[in-house]
MDTraj code that builds the backbone (N, CA, C; nanometers):
import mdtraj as md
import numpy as np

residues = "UNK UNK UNK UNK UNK UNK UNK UNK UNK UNK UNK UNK UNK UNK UNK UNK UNK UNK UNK UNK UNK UNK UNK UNK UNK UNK UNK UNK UNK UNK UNK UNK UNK UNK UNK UNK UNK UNK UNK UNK UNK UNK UNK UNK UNK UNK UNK UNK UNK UNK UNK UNK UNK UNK UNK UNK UNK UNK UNK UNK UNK UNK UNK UNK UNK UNK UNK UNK UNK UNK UNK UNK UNK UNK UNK UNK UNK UNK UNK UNK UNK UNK UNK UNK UNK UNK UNK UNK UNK UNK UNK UNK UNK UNK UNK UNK UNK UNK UNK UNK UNK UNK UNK UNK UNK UNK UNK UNK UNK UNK UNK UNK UNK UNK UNK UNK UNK UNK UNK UNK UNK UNK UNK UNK UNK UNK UNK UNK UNK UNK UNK UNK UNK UNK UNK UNK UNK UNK UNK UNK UNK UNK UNK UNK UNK UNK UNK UNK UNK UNK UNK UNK UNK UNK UNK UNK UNK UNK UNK UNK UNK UNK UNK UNK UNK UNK UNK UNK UNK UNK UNK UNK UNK UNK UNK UNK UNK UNK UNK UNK UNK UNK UNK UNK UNK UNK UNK UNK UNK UNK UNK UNK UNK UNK UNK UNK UNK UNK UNK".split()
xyz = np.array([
    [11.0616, 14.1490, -0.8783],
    [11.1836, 14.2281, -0.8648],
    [11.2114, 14.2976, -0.9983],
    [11.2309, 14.4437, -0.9911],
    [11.2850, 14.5285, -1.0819],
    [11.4113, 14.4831, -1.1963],
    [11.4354, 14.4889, -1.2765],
    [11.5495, 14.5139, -1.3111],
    [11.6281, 14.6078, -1.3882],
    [11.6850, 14.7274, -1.4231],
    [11.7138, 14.8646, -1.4797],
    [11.8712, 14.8508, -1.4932],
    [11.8414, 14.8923, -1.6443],
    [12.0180, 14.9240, -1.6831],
    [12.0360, 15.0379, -1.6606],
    [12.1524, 15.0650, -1.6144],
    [12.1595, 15.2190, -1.5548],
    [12.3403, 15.2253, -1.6208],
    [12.3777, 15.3743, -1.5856],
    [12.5298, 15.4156, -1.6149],
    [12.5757, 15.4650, -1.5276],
    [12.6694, 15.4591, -1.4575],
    [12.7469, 15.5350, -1.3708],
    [12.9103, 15.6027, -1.4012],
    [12.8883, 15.6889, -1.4171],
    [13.0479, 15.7452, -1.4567],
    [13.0736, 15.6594, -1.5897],
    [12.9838, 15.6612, -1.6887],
    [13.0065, 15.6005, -1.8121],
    [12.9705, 15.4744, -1.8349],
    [13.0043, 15.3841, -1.6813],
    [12.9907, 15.2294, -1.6802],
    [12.8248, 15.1929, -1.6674],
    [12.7890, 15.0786, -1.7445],
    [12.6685, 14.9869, -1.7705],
    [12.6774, 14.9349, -1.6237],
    [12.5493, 14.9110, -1.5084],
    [12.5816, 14.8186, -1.4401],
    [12.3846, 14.7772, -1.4487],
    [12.3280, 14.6595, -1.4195],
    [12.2772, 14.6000, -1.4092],
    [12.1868, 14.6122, -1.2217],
    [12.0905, 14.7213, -1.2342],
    [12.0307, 14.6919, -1.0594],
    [11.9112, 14.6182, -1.0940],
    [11.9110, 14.5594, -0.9509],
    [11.8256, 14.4392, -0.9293],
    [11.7110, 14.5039, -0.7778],
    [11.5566, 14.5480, -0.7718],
    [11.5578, 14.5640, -0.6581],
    [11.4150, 14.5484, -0.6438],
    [11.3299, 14.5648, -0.5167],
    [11.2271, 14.5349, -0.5500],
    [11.1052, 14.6868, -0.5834],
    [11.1916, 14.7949, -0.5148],
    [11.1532, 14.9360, -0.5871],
    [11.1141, 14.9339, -0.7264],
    [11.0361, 15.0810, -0.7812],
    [10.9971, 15.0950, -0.8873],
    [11.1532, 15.1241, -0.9522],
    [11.0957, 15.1162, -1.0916],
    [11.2468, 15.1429, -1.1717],
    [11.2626, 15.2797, -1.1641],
    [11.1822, 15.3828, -1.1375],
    [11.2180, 15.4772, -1.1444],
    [11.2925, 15.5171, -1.0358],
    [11.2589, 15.4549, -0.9563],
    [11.3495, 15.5012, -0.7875],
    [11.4969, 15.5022, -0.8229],
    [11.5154, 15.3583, -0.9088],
    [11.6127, 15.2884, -0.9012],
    [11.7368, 15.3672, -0.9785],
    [11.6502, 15.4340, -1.1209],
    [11.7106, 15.5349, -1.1488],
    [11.7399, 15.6497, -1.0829],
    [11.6386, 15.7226, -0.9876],
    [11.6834, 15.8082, -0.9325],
    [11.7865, 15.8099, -0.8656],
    [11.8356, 15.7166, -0.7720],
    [11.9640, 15.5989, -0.7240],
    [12.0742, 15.6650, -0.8211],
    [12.0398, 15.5836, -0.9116],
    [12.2044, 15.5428, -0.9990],
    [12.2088, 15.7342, -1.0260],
    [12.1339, 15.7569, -1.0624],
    [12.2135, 15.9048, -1.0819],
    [12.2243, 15.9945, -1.0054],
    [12.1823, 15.9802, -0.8900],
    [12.2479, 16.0488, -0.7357],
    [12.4116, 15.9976, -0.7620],
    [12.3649, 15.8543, -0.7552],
    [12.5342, 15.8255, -0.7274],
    [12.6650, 15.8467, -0.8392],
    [12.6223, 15.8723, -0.9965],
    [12.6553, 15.9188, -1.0871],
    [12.7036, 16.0725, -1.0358],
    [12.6215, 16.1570, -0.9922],
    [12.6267, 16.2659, -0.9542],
    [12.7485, 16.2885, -0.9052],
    [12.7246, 16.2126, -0.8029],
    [12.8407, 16.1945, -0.6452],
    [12.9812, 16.1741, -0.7498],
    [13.0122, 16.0763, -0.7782],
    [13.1247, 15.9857, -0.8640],
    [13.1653, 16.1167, -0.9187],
    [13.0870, 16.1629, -1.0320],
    [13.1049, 16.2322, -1.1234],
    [13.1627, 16.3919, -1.0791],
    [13.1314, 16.4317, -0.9826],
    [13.1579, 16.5578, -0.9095],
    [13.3262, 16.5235, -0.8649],
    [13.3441, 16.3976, -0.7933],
    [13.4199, 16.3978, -0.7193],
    [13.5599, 16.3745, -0.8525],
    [13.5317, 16.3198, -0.9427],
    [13.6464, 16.2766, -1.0140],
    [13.6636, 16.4111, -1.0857],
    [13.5783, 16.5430, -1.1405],
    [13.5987, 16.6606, -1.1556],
    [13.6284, 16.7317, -1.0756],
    [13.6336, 16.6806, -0.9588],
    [13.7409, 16.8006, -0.8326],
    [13.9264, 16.7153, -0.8037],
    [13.8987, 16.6154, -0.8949],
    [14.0349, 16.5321, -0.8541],
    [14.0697, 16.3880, -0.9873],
    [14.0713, 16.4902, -1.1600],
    [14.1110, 16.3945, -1.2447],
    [14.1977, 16.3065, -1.2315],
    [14.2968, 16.2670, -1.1360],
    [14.3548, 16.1937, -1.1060],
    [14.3061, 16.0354, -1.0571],
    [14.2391, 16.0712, -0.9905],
    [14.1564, 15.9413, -0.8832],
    [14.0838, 15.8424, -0.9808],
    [14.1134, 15.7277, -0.9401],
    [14.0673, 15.5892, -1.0055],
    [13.9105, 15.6152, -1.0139],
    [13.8186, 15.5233, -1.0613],
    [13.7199, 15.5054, -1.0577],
    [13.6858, 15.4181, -0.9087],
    [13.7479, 15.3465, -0.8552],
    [13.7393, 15.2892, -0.7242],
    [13.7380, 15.4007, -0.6292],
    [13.8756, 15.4490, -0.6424],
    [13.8598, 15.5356, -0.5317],
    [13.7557, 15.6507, -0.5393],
    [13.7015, 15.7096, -0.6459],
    [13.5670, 15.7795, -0.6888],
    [13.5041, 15.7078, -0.6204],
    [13.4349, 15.6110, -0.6359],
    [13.3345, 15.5237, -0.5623],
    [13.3504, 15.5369, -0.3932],
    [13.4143, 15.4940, -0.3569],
    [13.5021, 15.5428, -0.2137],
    [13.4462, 15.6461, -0.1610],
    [13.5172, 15.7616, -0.2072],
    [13.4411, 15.8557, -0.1679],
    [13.3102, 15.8991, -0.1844],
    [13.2880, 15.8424, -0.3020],
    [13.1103, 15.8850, -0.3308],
    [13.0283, 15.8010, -0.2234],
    [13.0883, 15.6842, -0.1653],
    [13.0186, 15.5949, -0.0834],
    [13.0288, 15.6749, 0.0867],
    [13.1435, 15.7722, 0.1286],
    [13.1580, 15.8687, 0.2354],
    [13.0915, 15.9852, 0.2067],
    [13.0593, 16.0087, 0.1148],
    [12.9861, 16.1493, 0.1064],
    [12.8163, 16.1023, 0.1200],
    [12.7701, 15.9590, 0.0503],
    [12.6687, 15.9195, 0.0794],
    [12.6253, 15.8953, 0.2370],
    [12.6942, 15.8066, 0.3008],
    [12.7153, 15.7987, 0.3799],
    [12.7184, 15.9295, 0.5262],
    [12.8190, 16.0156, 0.4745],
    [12.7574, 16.1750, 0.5527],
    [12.6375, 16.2512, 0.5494],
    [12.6165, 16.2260, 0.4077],
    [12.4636, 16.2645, 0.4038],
    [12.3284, 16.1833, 0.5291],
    [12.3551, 16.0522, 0.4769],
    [12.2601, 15.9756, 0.5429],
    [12.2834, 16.0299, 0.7048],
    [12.4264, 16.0141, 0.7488],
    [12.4205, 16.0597, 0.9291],
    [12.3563, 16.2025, 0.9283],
    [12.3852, 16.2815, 0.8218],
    [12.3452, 16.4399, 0.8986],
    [12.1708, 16.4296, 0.8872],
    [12.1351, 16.3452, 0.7859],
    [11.9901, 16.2994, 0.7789],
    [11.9096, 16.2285, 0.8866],
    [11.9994, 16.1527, 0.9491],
    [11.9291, 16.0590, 1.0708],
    [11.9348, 16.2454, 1.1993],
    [12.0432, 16.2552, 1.2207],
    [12.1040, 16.3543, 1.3427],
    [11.9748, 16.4496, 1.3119],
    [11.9561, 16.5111, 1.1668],
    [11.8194, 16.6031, 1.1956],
    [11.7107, 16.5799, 1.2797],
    [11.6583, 16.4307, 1.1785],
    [11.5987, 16.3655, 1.2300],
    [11.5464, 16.3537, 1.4199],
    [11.6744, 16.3127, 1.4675],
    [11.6117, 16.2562, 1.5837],
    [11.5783, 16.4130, 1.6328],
    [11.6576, 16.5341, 1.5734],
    [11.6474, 16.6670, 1.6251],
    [11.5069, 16.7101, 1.6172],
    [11.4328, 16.7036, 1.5543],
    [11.2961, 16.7242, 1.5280],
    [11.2218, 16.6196, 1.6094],
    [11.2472, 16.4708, 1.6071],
    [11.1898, 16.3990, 1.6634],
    [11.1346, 16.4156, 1.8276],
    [11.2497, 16.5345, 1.8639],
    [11.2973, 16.5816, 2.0295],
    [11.1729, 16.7171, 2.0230],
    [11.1918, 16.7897, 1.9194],
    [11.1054, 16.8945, 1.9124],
    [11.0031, 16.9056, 1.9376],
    [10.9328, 16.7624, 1.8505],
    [10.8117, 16.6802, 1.8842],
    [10.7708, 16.6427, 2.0006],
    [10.8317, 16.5993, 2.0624],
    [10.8076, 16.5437, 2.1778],
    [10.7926, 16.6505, 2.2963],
    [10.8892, 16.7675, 2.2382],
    [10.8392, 16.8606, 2.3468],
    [10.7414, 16.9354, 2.3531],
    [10.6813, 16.9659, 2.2383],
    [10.5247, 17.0849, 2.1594],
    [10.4704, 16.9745, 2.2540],
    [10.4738, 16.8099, 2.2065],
    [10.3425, 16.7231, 2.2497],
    [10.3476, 16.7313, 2.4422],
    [10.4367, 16.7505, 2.4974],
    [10.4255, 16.7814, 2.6233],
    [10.3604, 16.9363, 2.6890],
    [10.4242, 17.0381, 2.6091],
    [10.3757, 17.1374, 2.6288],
    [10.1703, 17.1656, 2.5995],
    [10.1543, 17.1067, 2.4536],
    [10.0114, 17.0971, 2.4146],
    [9.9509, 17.0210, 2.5695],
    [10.0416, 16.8840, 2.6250],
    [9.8994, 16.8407, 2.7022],
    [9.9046, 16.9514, 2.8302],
    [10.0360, 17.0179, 2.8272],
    [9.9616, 17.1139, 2.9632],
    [9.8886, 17.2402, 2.9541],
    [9.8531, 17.2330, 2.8240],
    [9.7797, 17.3625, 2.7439],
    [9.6303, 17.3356, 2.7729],
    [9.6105, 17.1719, 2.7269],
    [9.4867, 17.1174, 2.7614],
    [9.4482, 17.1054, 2.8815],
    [9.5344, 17.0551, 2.9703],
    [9.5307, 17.0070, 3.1448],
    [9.3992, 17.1639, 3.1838],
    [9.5145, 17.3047, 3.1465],
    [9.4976, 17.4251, 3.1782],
    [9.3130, 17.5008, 3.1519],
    [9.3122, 17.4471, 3.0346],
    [9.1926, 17.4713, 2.9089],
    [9.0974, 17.4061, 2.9732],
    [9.1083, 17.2761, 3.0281],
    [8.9857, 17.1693, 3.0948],
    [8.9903, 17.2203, 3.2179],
    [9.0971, 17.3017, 3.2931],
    [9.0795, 17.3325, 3.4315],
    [8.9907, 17.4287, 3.4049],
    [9.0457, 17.5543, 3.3335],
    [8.9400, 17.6552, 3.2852],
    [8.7811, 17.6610, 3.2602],
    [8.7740, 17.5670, 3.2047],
    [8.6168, 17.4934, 3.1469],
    [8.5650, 17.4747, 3.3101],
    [8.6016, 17.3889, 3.3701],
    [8.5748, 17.3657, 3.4602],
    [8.4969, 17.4898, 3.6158],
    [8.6043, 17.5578, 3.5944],
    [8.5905, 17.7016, 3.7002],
    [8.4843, 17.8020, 3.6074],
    [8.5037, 17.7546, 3.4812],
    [8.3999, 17.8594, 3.4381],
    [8.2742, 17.8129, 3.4663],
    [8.2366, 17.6794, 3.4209],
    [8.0774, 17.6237, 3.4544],
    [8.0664, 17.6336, 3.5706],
    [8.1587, 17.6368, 3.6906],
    [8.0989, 17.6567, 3.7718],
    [8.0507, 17.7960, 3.8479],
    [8.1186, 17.9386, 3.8071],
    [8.1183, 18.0537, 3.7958],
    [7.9958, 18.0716, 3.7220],
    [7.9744, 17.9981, 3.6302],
    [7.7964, 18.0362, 3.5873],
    [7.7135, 17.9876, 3.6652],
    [7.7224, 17.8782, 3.6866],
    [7.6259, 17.8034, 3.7840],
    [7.6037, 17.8950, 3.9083],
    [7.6890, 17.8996, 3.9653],
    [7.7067, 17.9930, 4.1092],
    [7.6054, 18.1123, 4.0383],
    [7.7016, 18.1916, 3.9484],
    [7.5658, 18.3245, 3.9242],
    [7.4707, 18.2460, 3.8446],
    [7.3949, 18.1660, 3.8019],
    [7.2886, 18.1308, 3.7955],
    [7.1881, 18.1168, 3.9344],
    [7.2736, 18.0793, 4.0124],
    [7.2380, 18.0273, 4.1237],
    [7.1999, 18.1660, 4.2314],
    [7.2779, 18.2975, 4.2070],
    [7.2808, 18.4097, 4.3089],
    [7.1343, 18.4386, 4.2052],
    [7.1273, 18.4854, 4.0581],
    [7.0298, 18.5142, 4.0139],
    [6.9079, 18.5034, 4.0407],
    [6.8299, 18.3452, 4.1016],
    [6.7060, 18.2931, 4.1201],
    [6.6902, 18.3566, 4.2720],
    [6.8369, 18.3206, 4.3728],
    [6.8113, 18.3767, 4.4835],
    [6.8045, 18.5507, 4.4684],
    [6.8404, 18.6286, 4.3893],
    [6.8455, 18.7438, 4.3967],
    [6.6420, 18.7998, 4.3642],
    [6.6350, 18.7145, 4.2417],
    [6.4545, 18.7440, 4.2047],
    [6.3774, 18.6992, 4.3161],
    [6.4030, 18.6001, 4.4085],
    [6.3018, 18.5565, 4.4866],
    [6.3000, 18.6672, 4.6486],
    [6.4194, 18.7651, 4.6075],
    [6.4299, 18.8495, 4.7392],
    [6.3448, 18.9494, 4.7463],
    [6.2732, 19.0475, 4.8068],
    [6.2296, 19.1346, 4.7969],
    [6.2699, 19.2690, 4.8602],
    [6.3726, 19.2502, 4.9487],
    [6.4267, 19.3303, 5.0094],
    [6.5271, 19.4592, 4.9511],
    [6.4778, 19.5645, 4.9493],
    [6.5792, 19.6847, 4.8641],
    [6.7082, 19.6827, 4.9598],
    [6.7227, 19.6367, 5.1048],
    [6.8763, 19.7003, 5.1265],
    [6.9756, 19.6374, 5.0978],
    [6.9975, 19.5137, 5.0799],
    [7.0520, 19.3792, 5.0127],
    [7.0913, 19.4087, 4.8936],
    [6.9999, 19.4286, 4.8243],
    [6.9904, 19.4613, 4.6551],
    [7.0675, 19.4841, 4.5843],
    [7.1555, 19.6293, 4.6589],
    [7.2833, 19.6904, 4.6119],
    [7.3809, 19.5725, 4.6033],
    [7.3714, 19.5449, 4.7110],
    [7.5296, 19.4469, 4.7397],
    [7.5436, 19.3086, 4.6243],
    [7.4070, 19.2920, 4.6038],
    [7.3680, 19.1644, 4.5282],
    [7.4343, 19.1749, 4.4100],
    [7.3669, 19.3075, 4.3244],
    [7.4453, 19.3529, 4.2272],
    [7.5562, 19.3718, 4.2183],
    [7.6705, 19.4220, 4.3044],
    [7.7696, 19.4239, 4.2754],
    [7.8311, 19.2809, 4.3225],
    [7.8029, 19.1974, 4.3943],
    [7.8515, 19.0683, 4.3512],
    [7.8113, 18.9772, 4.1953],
    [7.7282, 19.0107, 4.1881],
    [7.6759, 18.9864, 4.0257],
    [7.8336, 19.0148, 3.9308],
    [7.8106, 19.1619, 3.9232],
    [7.8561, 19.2102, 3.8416],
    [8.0074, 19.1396, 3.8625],
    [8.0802, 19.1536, 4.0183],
    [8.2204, 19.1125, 4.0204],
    [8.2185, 18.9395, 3.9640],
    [8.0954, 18.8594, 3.9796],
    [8.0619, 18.7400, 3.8964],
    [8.1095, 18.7504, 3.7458],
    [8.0466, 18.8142, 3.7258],
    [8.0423, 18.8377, 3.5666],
    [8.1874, 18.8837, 3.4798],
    [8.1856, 18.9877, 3.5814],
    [8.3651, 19.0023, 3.5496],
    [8.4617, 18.8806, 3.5553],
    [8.4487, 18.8353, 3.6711],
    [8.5367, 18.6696, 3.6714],
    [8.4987, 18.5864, 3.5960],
    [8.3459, 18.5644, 3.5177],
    [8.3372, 18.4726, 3.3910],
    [8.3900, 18.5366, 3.2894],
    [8.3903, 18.6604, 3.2523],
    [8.4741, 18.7550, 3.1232],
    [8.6239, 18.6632, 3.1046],
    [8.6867, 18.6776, 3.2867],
    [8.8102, 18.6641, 3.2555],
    [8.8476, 18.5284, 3.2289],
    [8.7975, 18.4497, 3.3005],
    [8.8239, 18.2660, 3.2699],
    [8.7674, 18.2909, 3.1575],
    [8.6594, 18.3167, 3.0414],
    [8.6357, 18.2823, 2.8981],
    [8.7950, 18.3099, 2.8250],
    [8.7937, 18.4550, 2.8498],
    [8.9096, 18.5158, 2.7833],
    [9.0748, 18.4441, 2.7740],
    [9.0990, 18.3906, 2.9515],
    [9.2157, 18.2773, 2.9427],
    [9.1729, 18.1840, 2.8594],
    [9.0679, 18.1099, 2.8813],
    [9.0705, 17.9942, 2.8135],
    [9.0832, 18.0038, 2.6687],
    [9.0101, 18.0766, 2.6000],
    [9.0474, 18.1319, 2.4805],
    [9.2089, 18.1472, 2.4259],
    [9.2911, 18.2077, 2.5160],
    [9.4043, 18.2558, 2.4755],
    [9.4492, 18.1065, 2.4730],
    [9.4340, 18.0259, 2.6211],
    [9.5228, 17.8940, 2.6359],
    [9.4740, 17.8129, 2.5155],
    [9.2979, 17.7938, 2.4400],
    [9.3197, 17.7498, 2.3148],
    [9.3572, 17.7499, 2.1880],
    [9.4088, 17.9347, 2.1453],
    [9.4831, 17.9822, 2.0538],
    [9.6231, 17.9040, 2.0494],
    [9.6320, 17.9164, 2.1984],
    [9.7956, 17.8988, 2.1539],
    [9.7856, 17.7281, 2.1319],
    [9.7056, 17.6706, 2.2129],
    [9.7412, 17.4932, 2.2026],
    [9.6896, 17.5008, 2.0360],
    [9.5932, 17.5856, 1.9489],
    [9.5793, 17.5501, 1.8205],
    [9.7290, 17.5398, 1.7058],
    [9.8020, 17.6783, 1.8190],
    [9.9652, 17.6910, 1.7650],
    [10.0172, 17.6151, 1.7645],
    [10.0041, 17.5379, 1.8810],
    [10.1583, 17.3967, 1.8991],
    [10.0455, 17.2995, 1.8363],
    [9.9372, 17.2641, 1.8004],
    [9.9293, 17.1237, 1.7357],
    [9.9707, 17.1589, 1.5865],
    [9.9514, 17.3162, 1.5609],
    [10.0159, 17.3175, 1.3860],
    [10.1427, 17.2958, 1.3815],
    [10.2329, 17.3390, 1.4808],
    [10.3764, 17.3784, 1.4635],
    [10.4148, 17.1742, 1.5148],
    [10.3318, 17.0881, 1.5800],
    [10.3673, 16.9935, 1.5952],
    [10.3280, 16.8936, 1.4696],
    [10.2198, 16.9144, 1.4288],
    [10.1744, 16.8355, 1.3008],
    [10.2986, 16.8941, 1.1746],
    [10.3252, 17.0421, 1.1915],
    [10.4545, 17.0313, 1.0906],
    [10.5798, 16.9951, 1.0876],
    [10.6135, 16.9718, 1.2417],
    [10.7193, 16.8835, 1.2876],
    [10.7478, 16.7767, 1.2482],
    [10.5991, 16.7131, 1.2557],
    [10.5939, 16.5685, 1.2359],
    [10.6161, 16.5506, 1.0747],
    [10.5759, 16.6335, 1.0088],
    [10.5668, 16.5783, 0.8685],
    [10.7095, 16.5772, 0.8306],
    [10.8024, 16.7054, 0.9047],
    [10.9245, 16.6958, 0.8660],
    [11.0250, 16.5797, 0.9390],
    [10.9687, 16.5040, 1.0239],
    [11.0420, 16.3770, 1.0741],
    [11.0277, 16.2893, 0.9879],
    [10.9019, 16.2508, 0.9357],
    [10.8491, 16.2063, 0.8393],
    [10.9319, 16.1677, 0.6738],
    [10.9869, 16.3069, 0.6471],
    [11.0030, 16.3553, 0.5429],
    [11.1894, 16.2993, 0.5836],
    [11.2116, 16.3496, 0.6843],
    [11.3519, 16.3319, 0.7316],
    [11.4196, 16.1925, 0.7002],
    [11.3026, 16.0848, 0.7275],
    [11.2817, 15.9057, 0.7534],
    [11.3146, 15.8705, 0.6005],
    [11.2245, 15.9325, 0.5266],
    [11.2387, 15.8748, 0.3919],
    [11.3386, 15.9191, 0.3292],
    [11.3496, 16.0444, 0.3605],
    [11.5621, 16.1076, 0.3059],
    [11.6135, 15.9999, 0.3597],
    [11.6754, 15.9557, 0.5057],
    [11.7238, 15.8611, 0.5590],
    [11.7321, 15.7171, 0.4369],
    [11.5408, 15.6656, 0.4364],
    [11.5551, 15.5424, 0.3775],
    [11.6446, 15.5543, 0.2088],
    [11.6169, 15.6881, 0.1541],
    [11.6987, 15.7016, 0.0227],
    [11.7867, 15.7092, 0.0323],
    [11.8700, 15.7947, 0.1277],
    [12.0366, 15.7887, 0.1033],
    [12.0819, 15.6300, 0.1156],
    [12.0117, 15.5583, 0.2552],
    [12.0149, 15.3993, 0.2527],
    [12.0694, 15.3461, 0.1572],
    [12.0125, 15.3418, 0.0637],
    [11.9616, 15.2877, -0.0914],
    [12.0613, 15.3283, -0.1455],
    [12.1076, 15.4427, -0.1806],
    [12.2378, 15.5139, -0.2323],
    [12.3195, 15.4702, -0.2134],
    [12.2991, 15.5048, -0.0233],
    [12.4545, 15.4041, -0.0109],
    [12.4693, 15.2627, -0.0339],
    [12.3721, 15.1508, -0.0516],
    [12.3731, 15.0709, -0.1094],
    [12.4223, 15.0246, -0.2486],
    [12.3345, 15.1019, -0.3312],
    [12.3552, 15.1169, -0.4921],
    [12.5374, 15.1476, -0.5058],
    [12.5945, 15.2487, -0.4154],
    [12.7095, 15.2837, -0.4477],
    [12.8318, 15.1709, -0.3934],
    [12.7707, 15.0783, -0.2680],
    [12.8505, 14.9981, -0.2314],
    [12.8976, 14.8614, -0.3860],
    [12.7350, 14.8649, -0.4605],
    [12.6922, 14.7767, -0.5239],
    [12.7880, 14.8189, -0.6245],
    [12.8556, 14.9134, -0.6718],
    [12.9058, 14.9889, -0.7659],
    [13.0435, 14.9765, -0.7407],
    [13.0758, 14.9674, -0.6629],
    [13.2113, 14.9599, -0.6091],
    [13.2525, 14.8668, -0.6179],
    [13.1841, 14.7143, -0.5571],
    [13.1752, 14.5536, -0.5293],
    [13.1982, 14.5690, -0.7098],
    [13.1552, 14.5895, -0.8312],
    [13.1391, 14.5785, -0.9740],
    [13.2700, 14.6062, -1.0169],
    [13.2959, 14.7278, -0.9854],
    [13.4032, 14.8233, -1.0168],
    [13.5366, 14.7024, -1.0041],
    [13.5242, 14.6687, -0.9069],
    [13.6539, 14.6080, -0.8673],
    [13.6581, 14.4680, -0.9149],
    [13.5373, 14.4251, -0.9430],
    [13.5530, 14.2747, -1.0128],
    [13.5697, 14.3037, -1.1558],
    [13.5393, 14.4318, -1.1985],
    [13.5666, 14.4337, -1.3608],
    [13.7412, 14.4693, -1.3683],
    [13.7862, 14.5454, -1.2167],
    [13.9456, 14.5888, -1.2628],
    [14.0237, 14.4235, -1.2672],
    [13.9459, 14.3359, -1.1462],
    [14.0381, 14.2269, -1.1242],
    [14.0281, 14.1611, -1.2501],
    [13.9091, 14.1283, -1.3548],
    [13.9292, 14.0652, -1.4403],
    [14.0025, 14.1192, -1.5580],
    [14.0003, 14.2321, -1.5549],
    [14.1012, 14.2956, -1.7209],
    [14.1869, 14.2874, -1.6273],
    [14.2462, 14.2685, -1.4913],
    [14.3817, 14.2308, -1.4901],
    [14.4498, 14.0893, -1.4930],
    [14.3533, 13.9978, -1.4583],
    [14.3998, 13.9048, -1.4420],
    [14.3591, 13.8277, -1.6393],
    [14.3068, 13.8884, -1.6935],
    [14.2971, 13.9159, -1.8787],
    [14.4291, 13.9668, -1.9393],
    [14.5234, 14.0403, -1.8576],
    [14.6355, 14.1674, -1.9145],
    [14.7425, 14.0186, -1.8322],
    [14.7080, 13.9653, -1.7432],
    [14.8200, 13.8687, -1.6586],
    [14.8407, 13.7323, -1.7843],
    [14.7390, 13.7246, -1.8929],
    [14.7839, 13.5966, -1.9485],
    [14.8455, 13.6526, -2.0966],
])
top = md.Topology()
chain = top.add_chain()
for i, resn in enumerate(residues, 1):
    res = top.add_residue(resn, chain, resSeq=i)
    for name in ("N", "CA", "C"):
        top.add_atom(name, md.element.get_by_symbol(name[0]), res)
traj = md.Trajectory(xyz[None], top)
């Protein structure tokens, strides 16, 4: 376990955690930050009640952090639904195409083994309307894999930002911790210089 002297709004307090010390600092002076902002928008206010609020503003942070969160988390979930019917589409495609070759593979051998010129014509232009219908299933399938290449980027960047969202979450956590921890201090140092000023 860590241990780091840190300052908050002037005061020494003592954290204990199992984070690196540097985290721990990063902590205390978020919440320094917080304190420190709030008692320069309102010289009046105790150091408790600073804390107070620095512990509601932490605290708002962390909810609008989770609320993103699950907002992206939803986002996710919908690219990943949309991608599998991109694929469903892409494997149907694959499918009608091998067999659109096969078939004109298949008119081809019967077309060489014919010898007949009046046939011939017609052969060819089923060929050709073949060939046209493999053009066009390549060409869908193509497009349907452009775009599923779109939603796995736009979903893999989703994800990193849920990701990213989690660990904002786990830090404000911590904040709001550190600041509860600050507060719990705060008030045992007022009770003792008072009950020090009581004798």
């Amino acid at each position: 376990m860590n241990v780091v002297t840190v300052f908050i709004n002037g005061i020494e307090y003592n954290l204990k955690g199992d984070e690196q010390e540097e985290y721990l600092h990063k902590v205390a002076s978020y919440v320094d930050k917080k304190v420190k902002s709030i008692i320069k928008n309102n010289s009046k206010l105790s150091t408790a009640s600073a804390a107070v609020l620095s512990a509601l503003n932490v605290a708002d942070d962390m909810l609008k952090a989770k609320e993103k969160e699950e907002q992206l988390s939803g986002r996710v979930d919908e690219l990943e639904k949309v991608g599998k019917v991109y694929e469903d589409q892409i494997n149907s495609l694959r499918k009608q195409l091998k067999y659109t070759e096969e078939l004109n593979a298949e008119f081809k051998v019967k077309l060489k083994n014919s010898n007949s010129d009046g046939p011939l014509k017609e052969k060819d232009e089923k060929i050709k309307k073949l060939e046209e219908e493999i053009k066009i299933i390549k060409e869908t399938a193509q497009k349907y894999m452009s775009e599923n290449t779109k939603i796995a980027a736009q979903n893999k960047e989703l994800k990193f930002q849920v990701q990213s969202g989690k660990y904002k979450i786990i830090d404000l956590q911590h904040k709001l911790e550190e600041n509860q921890i600050s507060l719990a201090k705060e008030r045992k140092n007022r009770n003792a210089l008072l009950n020090d000023g009581v004798k």
